[in-house]
FIKOL-644682 format. One record per residue (C-alpha): chain; x, y, z; residue in one letter; residue number from 0. Coordinates in Angstrom, 3 decimals. Layout:
REM FIKOL-644682
rec chaine:A; xx:X; yy:Y; zz:Z; residu:A; num:NUM
...
END
This chain:
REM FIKOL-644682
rec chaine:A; xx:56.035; yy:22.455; zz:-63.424; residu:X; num:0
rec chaine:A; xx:57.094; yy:26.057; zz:-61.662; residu:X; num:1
rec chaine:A; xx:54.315; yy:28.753; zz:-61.799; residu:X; num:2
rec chaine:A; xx:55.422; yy:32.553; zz:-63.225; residu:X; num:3
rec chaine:A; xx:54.744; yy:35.167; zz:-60.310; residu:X; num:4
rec chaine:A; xx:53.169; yy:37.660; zz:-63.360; residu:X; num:5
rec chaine:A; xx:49.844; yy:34.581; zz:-63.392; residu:X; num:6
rec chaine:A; xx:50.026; yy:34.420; zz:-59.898; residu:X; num:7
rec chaine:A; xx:49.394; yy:37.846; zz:-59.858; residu:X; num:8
rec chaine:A; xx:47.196; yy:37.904; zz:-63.358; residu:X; num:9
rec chaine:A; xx:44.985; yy:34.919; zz:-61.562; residu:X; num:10
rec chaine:A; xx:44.324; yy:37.124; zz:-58.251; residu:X; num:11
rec chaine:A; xx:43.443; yy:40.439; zz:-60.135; residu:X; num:12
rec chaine:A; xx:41.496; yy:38.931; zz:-62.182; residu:X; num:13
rec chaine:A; xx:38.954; yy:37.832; zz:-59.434; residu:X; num:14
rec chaine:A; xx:39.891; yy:40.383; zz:-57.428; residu:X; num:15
rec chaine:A; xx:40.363; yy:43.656; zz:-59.740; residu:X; num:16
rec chaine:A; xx:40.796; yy:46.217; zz:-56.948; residu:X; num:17
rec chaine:A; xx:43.391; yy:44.314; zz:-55.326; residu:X; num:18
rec chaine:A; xx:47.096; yy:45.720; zz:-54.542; residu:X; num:19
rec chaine:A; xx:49.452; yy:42.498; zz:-55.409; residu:X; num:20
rec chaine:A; xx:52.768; yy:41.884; zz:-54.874; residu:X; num:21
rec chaine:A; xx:54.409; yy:38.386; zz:-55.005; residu:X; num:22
rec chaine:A; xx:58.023; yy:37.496; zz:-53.957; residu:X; num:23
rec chaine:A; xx:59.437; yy:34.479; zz:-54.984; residu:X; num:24
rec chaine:A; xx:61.289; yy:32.791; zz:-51.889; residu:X; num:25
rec chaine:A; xx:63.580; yy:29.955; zz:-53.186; residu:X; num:26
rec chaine:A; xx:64.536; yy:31.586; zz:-57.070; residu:X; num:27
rec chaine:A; xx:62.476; yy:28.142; zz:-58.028; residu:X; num:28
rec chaine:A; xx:58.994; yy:29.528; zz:-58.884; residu:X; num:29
rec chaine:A; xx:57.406; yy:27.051; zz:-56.676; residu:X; num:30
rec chaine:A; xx:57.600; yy:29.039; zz:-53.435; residu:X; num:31
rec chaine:A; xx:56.088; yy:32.437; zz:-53.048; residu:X; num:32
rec chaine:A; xx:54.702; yy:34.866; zz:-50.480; residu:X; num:33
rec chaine:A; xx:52.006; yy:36.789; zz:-51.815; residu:X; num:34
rec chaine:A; xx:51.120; yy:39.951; zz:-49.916; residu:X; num:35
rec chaine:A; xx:47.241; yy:41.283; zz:-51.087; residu:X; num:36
rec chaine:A; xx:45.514; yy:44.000; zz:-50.187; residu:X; num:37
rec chaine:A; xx:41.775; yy:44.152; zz:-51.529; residu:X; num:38
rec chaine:A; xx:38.695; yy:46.064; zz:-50.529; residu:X; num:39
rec chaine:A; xx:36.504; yy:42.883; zz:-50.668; residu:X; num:40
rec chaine:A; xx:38.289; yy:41.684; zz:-47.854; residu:X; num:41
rec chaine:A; xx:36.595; yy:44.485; zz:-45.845; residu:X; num:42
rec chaine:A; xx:34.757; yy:42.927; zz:-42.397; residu:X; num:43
rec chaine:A; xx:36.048; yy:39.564; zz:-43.346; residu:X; num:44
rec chaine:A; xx:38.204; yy:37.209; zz:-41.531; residu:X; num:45
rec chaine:A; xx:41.689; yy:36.472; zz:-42.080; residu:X; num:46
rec chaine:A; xx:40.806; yy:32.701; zz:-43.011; residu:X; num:47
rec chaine:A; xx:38.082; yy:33.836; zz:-45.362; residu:X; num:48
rec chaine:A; xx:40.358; yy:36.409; zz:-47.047; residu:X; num:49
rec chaine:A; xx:42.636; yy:33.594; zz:-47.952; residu:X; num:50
rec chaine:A; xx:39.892; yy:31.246; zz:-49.182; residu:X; num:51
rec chaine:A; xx:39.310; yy:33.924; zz:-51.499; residu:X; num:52
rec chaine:A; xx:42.913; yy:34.098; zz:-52.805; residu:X; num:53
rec chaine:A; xx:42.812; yy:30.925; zz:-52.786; residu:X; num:54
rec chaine:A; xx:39.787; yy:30.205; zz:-54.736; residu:X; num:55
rec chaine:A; xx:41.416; yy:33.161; zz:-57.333; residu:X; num:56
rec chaine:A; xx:44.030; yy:30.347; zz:-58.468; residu:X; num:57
rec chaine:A; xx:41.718; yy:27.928; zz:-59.179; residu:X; num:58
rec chaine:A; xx:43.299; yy:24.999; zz:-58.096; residu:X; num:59
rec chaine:A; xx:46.648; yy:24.815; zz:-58.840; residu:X; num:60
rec chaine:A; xx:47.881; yy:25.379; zz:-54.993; residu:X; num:61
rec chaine:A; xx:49.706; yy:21.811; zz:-54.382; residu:X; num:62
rec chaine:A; xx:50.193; yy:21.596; zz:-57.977; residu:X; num:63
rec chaine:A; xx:51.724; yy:23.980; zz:-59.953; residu:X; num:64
rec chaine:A; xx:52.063; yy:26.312; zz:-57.101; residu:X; num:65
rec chaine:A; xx:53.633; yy:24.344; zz:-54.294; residu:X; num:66
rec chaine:A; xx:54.077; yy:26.692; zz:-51.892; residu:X; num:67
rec chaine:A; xx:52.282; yy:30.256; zz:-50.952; residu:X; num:68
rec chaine:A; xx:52.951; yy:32.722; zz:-47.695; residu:X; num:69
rec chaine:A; xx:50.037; yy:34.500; zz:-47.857; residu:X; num:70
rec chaine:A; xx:49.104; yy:38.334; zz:-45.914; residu:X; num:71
rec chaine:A; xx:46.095; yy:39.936; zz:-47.007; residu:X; num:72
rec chaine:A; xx:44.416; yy:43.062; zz:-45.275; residu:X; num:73
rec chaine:A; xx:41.111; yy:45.211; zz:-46.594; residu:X; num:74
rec chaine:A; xx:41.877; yy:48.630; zz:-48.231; residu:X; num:75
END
């Protein structure tokens, strides 16, 4: 089952409210996506921890749902 970009985006903002989100779906299938956030709690963080925290945003449903996510975050 595809995921819709609008909860990719829904499930991000929603743990990250200030964030900047913009997700482009790479196939037309809505299981491939690059994801481009831009968040203020990612501020003195590393790049792997700002992914564990978009990560963590979709609750589980990378490798389900979601099969595939290009991911590039940077702090505000």
């Amino acid at each position: 089952m595809a995921m819709d970009a609008s909860e990719i985006e829904r499930l991000i903002k929603a743990a990250l409210p200030d964030a900047e989100v913009r997700i482009d779906d790479l196939a037309g299938d809505g299981d491939h996506y690059a994801a481009h956030v831009a968040s203020s709690a990612f501020s003195g963080l590393p790049r792997v921890r700002q992914h564990q925290l978009v990560y963590d945003a979709l609750k589980g449903r990378m490798g389900g749902e979601l099969h595939a996510l290009a991911l590039t975050t940077s702090a505000k």
